[in-house]
C-alpha positions in Angstrom: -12.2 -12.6 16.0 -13.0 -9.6 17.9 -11.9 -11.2 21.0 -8.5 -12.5 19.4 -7.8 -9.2 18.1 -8.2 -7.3 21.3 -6.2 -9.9 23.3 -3.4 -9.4 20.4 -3.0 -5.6 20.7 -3.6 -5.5 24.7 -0.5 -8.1 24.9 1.8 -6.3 22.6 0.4 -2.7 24.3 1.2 -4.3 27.8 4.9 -5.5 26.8 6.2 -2.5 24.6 6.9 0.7 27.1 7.2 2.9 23.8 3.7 2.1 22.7 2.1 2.7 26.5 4.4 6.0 26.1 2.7 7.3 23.2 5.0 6.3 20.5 3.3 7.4 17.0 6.1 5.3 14.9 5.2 2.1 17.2 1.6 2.7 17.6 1.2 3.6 13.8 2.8 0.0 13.1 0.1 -1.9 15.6 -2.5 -0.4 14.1 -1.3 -1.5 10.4 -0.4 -5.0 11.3 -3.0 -5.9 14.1 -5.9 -3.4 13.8 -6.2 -2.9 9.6 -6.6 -6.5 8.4 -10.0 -6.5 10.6 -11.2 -3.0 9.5 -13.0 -2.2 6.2 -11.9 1.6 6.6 -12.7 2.0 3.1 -16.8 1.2 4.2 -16.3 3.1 7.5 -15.2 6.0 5.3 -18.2 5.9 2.6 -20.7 5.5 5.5 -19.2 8.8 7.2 -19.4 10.7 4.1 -22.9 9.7 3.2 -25.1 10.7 0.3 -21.8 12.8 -0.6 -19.4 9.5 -1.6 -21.2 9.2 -4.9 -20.1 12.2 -5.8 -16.3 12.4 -4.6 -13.8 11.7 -7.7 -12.0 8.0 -7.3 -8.9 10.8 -6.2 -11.1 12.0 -3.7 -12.4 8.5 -2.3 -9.1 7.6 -2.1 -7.6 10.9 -0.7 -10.7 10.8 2.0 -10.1 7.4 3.1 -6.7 7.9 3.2 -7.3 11.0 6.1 -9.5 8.9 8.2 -7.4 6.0 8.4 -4.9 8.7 9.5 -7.6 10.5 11.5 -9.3 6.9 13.3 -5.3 6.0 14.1 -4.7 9.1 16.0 -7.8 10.0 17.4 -7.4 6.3 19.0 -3.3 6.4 19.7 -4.0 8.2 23.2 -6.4 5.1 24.2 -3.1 3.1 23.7 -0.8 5.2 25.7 -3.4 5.3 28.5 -4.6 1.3 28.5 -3.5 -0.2 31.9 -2.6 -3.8 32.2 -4.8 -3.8 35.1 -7.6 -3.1 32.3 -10.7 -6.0 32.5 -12.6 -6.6 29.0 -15.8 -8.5 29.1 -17.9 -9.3 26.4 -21.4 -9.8 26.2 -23.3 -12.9 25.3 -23.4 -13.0 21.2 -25.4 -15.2 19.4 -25.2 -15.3 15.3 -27.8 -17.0 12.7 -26.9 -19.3 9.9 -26.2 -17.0 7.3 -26.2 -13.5 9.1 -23.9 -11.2 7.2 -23.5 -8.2 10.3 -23.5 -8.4 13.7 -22.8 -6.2 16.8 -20.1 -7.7 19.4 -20.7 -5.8 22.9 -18.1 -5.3 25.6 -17.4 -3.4 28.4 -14.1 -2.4 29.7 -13.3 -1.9 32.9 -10.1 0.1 34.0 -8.9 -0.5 37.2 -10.4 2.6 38.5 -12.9 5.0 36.4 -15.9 4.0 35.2 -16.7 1.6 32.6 -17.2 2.0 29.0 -19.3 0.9 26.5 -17.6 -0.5 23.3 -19.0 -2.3 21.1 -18.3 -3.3 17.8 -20.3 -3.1 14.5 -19.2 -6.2 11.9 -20.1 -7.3 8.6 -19.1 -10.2 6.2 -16.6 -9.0 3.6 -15.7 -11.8 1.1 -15.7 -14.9 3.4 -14.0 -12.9 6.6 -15.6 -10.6 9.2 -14.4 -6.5 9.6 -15.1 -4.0 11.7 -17.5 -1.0 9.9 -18.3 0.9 12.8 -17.4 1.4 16.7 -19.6 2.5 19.6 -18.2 4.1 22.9 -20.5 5.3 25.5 -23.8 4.8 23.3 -22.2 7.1 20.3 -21.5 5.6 16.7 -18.3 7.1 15.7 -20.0 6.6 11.9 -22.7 9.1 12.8 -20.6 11.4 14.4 -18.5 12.0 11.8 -21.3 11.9 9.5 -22.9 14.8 10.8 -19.1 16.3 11.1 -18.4 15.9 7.5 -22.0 17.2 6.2 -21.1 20.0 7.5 -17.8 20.5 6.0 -18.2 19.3 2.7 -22.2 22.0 2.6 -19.7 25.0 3.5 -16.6 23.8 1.6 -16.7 21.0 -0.6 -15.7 17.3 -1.1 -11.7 18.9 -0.8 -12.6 21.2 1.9 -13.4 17.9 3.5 -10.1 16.1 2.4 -7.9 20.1 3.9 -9.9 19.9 6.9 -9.1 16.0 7.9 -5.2 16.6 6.5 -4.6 19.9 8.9 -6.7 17.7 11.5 -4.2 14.9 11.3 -1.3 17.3 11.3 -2.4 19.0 14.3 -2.5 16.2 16.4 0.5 14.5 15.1 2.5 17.7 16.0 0.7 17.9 19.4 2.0 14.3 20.2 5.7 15.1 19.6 5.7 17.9 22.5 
């Protein structure tokens, strides 16, 4: 699935110029069509907000997970704009038990100059079909990081200092992308 996915959105990132140009409309609609079906960003977002989700108002789940869907899209909109067709992807050998309900699927990537990275991909069962819960690059858990990101906010602010922070967040990079 992994595989599939990634050889979707490299294709249609290879053939659309406005999408290698940074085009938030375009990449917004990859991400919804080929990228969203195979994320639980609803588990990613409980995971980054920890011991705090229980407490969060169904408004506030749903207001959170709503700013780091937004936030996830644009942090990763520059990797679309700056993904070269020259790009390699291998992926490491995988092997899953009977049964197994998570996995981790490894990869490298390998621009055509620069180093490597390290991606790899954090999966678990979800009603009969696999997502993606969590991401590596270079040895960090984007879960984790945000984690320790949102503790933070939501000790010194609150649950909707949390929800301001990840809005104006959003905002700001959306409005540094149109100049």
């Amino acid at each position: 699935m992994i595989r599939r996915v990634v050889d979707e959105v490299t294709a249609v990132i290879k053939s659309d110029r406005e999408i290698q140009g940074g085009n938030r409309h375009k990449i917004s609609q990859l991400v919804d069509t080929k990228i969203l079906p195979y994320v639980n960003f609803l588990r990613m977002t409980q995971s980054a907000v920890g011991r705090h989700w229980s407490r969060a108002t169904p408004e506030q789940q749903a207001a959170l997970a709503k700013e780091f869907k937004g936030l996830l899209t644009n942090t990763y909109s520059g990797a679309f704009s700056t993904y070269r067709p020259d790009t390699v992807i291998e992926y490491k050998p995988f092997r899953l038990a009977a049964g197994e309900s998570d996995a981790v699927v490894r990869s490298l990537v390998k621009p055509g100059s620069g180093e490597p990275i390290q991606l790899d991909y954090y999966v678990e069962r979800f009603d009969g079909a696999w997502k993606v819960v969590d991401i590596n690059v270079y040895g960090a858990r984007l879960v984790e990081t945000y984690r320790n990101q949102f503790n933070t906010e939501i000790t010194a602010n609150g649950i909707d200092g949390l929800i301001r922070a990840l809005a104006a967040k959003n905002k700001a990079i959306e409005a540094k992308s149109k100049t």
